[in-house]
N, C-alpha and C positions, 0 to 999 in steps of 0.2 A: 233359712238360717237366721236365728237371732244375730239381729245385728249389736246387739250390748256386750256378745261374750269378748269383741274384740274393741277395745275402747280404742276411741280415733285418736285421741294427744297421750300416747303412754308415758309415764313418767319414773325416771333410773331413780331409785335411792340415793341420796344426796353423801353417801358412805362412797359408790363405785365414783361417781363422777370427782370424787376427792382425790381419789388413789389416780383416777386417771390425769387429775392432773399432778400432781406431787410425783408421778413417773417424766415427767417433764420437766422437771424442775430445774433443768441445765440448758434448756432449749427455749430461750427468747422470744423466737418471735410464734411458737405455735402458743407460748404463754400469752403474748400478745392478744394471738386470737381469739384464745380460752378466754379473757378477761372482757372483748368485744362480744361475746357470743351471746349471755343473758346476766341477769343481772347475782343468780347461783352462786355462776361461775366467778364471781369478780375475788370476792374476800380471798381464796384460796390462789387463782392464777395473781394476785395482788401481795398473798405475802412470798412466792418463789419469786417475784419480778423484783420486787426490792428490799428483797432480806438481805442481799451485799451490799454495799453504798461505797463506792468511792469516788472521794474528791480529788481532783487533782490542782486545778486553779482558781484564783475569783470568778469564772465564769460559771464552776462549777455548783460553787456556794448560793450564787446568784439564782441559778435556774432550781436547786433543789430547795433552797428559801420559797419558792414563788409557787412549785410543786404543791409543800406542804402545804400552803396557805388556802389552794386553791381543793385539796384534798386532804384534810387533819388525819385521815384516817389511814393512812398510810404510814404514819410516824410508825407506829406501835409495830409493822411489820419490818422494821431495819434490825435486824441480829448483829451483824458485821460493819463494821465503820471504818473504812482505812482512809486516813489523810497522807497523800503521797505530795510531797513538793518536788520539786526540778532544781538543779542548779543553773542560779542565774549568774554568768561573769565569773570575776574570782578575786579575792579578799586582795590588799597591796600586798601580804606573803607571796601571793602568788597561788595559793591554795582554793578550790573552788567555794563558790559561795554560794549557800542557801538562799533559793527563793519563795520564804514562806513568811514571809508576811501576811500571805491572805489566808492564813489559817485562825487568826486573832477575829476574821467575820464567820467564821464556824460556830464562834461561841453563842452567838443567841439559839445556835439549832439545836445544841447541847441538850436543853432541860426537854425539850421536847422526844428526844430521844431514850427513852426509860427502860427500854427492850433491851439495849445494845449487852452484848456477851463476850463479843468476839473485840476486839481496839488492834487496829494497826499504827502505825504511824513510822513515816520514813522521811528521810530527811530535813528533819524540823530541828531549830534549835530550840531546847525546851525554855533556857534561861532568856531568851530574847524574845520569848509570846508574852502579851499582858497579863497582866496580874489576874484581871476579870479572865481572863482565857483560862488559864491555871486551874482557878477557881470553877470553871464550867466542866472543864474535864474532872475535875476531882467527882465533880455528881455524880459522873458518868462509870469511874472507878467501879464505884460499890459494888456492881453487877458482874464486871468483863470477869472472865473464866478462863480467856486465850487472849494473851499479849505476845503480836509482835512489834518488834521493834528492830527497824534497820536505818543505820546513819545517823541516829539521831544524836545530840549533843547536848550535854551540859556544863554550866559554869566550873563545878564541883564535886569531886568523888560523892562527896556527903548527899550533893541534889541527888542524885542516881540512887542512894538508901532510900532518900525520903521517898523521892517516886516509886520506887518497889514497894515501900511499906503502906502504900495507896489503895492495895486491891487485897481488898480481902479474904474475898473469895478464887484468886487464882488460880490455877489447876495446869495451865500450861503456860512456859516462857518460852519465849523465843530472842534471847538476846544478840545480834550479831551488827558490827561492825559499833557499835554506844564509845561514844566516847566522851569526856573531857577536860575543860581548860588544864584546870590543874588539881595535884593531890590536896585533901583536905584532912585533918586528922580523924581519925578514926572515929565514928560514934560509937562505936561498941566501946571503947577503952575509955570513953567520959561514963561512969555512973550517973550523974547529973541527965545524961539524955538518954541513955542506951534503953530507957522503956519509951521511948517516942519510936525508935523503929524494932521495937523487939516485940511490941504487940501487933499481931497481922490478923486480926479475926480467926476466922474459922479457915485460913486457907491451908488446903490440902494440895498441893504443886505434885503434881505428877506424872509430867513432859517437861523435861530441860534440852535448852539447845543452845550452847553457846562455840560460838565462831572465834579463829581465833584473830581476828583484828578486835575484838574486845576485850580487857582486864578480866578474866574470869574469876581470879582471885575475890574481886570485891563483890561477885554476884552470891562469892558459894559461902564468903564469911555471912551474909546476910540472913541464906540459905538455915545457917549450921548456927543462927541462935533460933531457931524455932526446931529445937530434934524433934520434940512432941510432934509437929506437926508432919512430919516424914513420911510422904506416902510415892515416893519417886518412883513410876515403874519403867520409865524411859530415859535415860540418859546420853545426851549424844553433845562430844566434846571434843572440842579440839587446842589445846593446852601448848602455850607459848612458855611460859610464864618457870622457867628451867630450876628456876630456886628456889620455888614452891609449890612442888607435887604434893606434901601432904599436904596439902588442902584437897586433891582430888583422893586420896586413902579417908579423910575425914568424912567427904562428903560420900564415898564409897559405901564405909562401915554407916555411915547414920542413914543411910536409903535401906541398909538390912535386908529381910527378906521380901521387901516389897518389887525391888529392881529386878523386872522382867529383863530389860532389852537395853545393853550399853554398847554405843560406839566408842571409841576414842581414840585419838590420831595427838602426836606427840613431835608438832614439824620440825623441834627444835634436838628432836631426842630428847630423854632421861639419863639425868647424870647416874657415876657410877655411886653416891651415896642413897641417893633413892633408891636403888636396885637395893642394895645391902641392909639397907634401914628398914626394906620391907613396906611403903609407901603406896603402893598400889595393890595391895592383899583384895581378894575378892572371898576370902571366907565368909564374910558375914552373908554373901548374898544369895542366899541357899535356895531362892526362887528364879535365879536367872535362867532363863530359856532361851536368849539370844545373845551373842557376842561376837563386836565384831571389831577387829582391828585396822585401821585405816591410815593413810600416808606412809608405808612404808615403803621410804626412797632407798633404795641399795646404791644406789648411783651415789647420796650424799653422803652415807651414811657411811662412817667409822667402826672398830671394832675399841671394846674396852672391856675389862673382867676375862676377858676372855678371845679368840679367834674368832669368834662367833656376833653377827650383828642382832641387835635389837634381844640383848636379854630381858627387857623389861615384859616383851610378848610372852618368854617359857616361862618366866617367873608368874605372870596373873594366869598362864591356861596352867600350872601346878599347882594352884590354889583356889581352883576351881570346885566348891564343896556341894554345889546343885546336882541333882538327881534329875530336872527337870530341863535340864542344857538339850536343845533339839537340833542347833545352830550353831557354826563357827564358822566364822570369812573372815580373808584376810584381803588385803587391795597394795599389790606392790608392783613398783614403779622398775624396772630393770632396763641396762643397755646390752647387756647380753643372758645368753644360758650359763654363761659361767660366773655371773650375779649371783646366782641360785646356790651356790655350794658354800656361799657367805654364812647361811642362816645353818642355826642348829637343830636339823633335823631329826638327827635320833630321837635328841627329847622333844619334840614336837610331836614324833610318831610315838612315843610312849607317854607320853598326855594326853594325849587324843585318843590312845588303844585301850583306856583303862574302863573295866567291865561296865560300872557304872554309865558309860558313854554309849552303851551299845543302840545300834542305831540311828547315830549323828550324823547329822550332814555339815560338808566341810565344804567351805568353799573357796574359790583364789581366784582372782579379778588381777590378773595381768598385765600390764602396761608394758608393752614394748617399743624400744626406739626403733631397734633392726626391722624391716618386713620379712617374712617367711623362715620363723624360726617357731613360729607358732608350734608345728607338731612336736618338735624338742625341747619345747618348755614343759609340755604336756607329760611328753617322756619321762621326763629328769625330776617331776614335780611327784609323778605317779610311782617312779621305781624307788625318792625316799620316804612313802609313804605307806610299805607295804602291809606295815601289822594293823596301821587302820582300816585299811582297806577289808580284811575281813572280819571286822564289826561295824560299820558303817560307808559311807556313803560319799566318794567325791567328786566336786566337779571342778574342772578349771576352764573359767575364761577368760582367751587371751584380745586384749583390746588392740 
């Protein structure tokens, strides 16, 4: 037998050995060993090993300073950067206090960091980092595509414009718990500045998420001077802010037909002139394919306009103008089965029956206080929903 037909060191296309690692890409330490194995393997199992980077302390800074220095070439693999601080003690308020001071030695790693996409950042105050710190994340801006942001705090309503008017290229927020000091007057209402954050580059925001321990108001006015730029196809919101729903109708209608998939949760309720003024219309969003309503407490909840709770819910599933709707859930909160005869089901079952709908799926996330009343929720849920029932699809479950 020719011994050449079968060559002694066969060697895989450097295409398979990719995929097999990038099938790993969640799994550490077989990355680990990809990266020991030859010298192939390293660029690839080297950018799954530290395309996330999180800081949490000086120590952390410390050792990933020392990292790069000893390996430059791994800069360029970090996508994702989150700086998470701890609360240290707590303010003479009484209130707890941020421990981030050692995010001000982050800033030399900054420029070295040119990849980053993704920016986290949780409980930092922004106003009390150095100025050079500021300044090193601002480089950093130009690129990031996904901001979250949780706890973090500013001097100034206005700090919070500027810092959003930072990333140009944005594509997804994540605003939840932002706070601070105090209100600042408006920049949009000075002509004098209102082109400092009214020009945003090219960003096309696409994912919204805002919580409601944050003002959501001042995210969506910021939102809603760039309509040109309106490409919103996820929105998910949960709206405190009782005196100003149009802003969430505003930011509704200038999302348009772009708005695939909207939550929204109202822990405060909608008052009864929003209902009537029509503030939450979903006409314009003739692309929506997902909708979902969320915190609805029967337990808190009062009745107004009517006997009936939460009109603001029949009101947006009546002005439902999508053809494309595949999805509807609701998530309510009950102490009994007899919670259930609060809400207004007829029209619920006649907005949900209309031809257009056919084949939807409907769904209802349960909360119960009582134990074993499960099957009677299911009952009472299912006998007021009959005429949907045969054009579509329901499920209920109860937690």
């Amino acid at each position: 037998m020719n011994s050449h037909v079968f060559p002694r060191h066969a060697t895989l296309p450097p295409e398979l050995c990719d995929q097999a690692i990038d099938y790993l890409w969640d799994d550490i330490e077989s990355l680990r060993a990809c990266s020991l194995t030859c010298k192939a393997w390293l660029p690839s199992s080297r950018f799954h090993l530290f395309r996330n980077v999180r800081l949490r302390h000086a120590e952390d800074v410390v050792r990933f300073r020392a990292l790069l220095a000893s390996a430059p070439g791994i800069a360029p693999c970090v996508r994702k950067l989150s700086l998470s601080a701890d609360y240290g003690g707590a303010t003479p308020e009484g209130s707890p206090q941020e421990d981030d001071a050692w995010v001000n030695g982050a800033a030399a790693l900054l420029p070295l960091l040119s990849h980053i996409t993704t920016l986290g950042l949780a409980r930092v105050r922004w106003h009390a980092l150095n100025e050079e710190t500021r300044a090193a994340f601002a480089g950093v801006f130009k690129n990031v595509r996904q901001l979250f942001l949780f706890e973090v705090s500013f001097e100034a309503s206005r700090d919070v414009v500027a810092f959003l008017s930072g990333f140009p290229v944005l594509q997804e927020l994540y605003f939840q718990a932002v706070s601070w000091k105090h209100d600042s007057p408006s920049p949009f209402e000075n002509p004098d500045t209102l082109h400092e954050f009214a020009e945003a580059g090219s960003m096309h925001l696409s994912y919204l998420f805002l919580d409601p321990k944050s003002s959501p108001t001042l995210v969506t006015e910021w939102l809603l001077k760039h309509p040109e730029e309106q490409r919103l196809r996820t929105i998910q919101l949960c709206w405190r802010e009782l005196e100003n729903t149009r802003a969430v109708g505003d930011l509704l209608q200038a999302s348009g037909a772009s708005l695939e998939s909207l939550q929204v949760e109202f822990p405060a309720g909608v008052s009864e002139d929003a209902v009537l003024q029509n503030h939450l219309s979903l006409a314009h969003n003739t692309g929506l394919r997902s909708l979902h309503f969320g915190g609805l407490d029967v337990r808190a909840s009062h009745a107004f306009l009517s006997n009936r709770l939460f009109p603001w819910v029949t009101v947006m599933l009546s002005q439902v103008r999508s053809r494309h709707l595949q999805e509807v859930s609701f998530s309510l909160e009950i102490a009994s089965v007899q919670d259930l005869l609060a809400l207004d089901w007829a029209r619920i079952d006649r907005d949900l029956s209309r031809a257009e709908f056919h084949g939807l799926m409907v769904m209802f996330y349960v909360s119960c206080e009582r134990e074993g009343i499960e099957k009677d929720v299911r009952r009472e849920i299912a006998d007021r929903l009959t005429g949907f029932q045969q054009r579509g699809t329901l499920c209920i479950s109860c937690i």
